[in-house]
C-alpha positions in Angstrom: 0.0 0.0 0.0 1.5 3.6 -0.9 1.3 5.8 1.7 1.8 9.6 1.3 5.3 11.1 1.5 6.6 12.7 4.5 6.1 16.3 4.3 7.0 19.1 6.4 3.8 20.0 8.2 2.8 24.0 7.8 1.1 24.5 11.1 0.6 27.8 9.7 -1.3 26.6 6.2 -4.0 24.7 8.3 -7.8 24.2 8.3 -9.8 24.8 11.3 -10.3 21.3 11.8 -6.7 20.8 11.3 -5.6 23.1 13.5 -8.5 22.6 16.6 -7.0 18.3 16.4 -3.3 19.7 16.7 -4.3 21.5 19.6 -5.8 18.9 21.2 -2.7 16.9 20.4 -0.7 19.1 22.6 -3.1 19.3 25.3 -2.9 15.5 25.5 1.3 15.6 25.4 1.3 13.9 22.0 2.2 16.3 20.0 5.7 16.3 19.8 5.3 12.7 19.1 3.1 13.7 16.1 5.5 15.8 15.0 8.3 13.5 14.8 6.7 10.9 13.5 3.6 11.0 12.3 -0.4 10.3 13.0 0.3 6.7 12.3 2.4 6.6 15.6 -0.7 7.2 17.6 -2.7 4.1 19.4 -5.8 3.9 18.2 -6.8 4.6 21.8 -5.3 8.0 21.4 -6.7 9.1 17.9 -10.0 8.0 19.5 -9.8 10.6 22.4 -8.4 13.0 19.8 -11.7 12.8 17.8 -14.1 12.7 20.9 -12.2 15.6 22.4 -12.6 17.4 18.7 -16.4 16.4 18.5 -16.8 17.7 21.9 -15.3 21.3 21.4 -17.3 21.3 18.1 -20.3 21.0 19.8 -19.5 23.5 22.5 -19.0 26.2 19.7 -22.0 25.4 18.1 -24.0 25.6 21.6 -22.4 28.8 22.1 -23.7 30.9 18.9 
């Protein structure tokens, strides 16, 4: 299977949704990890409380309007 090529990530060049899961990343102390190696070194337990924690802030904006 082909995965995609390692790219410098532009944290600067992001989309909300990008950005809101990198900063849940770093609340959670995996970012650095992230950064050095990828998504794909992430448990699936970990991605997992990423996207609740994303779905959860999501829904807190939306309350908030």
């Amino acid at each position: 299977m082909a995965g995609k090529k390692n790219k410098p990530i532009k944290l600067d060049e992001l989309t909300p949704d990008e950005k809101l899961k990198y900063e849940i990343a770093e609340e959670l102390g995996l970012l650095d990890r992230v950064m050095a190696d990828g998504w794909r070194s992430l448990s699936s337990k970990e991605t997992g409380r990423i996207g609740g924690l994303m779905t959860k802030k999501r829904k807190e904006q939306k309350d908030a309007c």
